[in-house]
One Martini backbone bead per residue (centre of mass of N, CA, C, O) as a GRO file, in nm:
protein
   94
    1UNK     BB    1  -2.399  -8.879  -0.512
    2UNK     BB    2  -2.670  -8.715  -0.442
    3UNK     BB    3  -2.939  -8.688  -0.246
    4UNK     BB    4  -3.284  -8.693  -0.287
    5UNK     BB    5  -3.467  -8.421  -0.188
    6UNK     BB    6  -3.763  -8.388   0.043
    7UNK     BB    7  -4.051  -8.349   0.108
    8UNK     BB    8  -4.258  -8.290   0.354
    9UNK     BB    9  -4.531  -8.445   0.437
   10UNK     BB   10  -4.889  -8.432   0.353
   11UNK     BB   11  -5.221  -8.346   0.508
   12UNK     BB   12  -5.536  -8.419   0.549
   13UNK     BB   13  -5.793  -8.412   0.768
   14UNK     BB   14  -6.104  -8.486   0.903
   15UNK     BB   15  -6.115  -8.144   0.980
   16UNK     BB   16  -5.932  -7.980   0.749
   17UNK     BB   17  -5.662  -8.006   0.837
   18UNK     BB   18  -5.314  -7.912   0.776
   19UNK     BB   19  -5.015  -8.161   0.762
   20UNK     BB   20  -4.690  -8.224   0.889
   21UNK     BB   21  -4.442  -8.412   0.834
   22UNK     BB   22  -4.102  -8.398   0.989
   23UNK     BB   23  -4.136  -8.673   1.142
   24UNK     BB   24  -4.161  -8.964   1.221
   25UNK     BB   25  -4.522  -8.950   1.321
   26UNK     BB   26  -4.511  -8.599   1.356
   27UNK     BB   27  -4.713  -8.406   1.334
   28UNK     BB   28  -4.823  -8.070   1.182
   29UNK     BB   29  -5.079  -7.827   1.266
   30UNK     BB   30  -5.211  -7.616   1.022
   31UNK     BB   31  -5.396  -7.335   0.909
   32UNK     BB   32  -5.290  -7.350   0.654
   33UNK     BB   33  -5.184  -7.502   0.334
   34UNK     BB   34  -4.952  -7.269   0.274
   35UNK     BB   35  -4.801  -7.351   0.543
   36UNK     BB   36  -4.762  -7.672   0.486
   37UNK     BB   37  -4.593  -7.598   0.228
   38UNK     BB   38  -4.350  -7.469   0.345
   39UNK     BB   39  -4.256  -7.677   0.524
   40UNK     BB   40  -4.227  -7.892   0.333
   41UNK     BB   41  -4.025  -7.686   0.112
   42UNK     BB   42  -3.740  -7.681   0.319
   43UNK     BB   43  -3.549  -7.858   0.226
   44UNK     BB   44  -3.525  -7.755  -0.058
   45UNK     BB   45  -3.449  -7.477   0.018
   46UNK     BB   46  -3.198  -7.566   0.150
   47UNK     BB   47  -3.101  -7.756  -0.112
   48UNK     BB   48  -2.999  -7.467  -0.277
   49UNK     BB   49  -2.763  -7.358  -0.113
   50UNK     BB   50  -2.559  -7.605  -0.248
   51UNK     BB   51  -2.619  -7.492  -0.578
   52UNK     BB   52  -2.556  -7.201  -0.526
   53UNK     BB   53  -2.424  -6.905  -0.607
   54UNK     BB   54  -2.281  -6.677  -0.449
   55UNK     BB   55  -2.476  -6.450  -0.401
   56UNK     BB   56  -2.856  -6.498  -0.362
   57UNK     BB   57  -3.100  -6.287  -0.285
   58UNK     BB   58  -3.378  -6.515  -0.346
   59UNK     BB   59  -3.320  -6.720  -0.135
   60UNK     BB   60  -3.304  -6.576   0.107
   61UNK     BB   61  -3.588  -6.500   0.099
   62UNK     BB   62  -3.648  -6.825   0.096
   63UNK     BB   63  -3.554  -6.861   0.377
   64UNK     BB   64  -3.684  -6.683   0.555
   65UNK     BB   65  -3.985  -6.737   0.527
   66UNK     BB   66  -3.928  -7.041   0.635
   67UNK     BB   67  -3.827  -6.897   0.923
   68UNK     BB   68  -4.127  -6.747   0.969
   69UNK     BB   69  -4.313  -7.054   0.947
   70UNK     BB   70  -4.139  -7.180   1.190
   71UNK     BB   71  -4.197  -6.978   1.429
   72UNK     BB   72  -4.486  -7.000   1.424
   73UNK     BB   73  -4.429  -7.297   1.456
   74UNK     BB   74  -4.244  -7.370   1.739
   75UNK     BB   75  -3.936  -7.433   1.547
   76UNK     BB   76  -3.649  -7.226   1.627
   77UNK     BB   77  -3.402  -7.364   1.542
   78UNK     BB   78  -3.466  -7.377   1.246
   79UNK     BB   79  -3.533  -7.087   1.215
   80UNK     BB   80  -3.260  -6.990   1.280
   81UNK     BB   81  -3.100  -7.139   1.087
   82UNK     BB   82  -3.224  -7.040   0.800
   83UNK     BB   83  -3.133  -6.773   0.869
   84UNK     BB   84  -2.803  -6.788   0.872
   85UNK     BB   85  -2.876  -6.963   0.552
   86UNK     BB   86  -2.952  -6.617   0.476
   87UNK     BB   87  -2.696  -6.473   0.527
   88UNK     BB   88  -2.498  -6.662   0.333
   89UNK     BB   89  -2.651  -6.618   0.079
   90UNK     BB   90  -2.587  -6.298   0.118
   91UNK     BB   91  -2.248  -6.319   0.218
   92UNK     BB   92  -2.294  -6.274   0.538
   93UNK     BB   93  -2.212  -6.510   0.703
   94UNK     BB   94  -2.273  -6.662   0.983
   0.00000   0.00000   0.00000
């Protein structure tokens, strides 16, 4: 039996800006709401590409943009790996 992904917790702060925890404690302060959510639903979609047959051509696209949102906020090493595993998604190994 799989362990169910969750996504990283969400919250609005009082001063109006959207924050992610993506570690226990670790708060991580958001531009927009959208930005919130693509963080929040990134372990989501990286656990979609061990359910999907490959290759997948729009789960890549979707793991590129958690990369891309992963990059803006400073996360470069998590923004790397999404990056190679839409590489895997497209077929083009690693």
């Amino acid at each position: 039996m799989t362990k169910k992904v969750e996504p990283f917790r969400l919250r609005q702060s009082d001063d109006g800006n959207w924050e992610v925890e993506n570690v226990t404690g670790h708060w991580i302060k958001c531009e927009t709401k959208k930005d919130a959510e693509l963080i929040s639903n990134a372990p989501i979609v990286r656990a979609k590409l061990d359910r999907t047959t490959l290759p997948h051509n729009a789960l890549a696209v979707e793991l590129d943009k958690a990369a891309e949102i992963l990059d803006k906020y400073n996360m470069g090493p998590t923004a790397r790996y999404f990056r190679a595993m839409a590489k895997l998604a497209r077929g083009q190994g690693s």
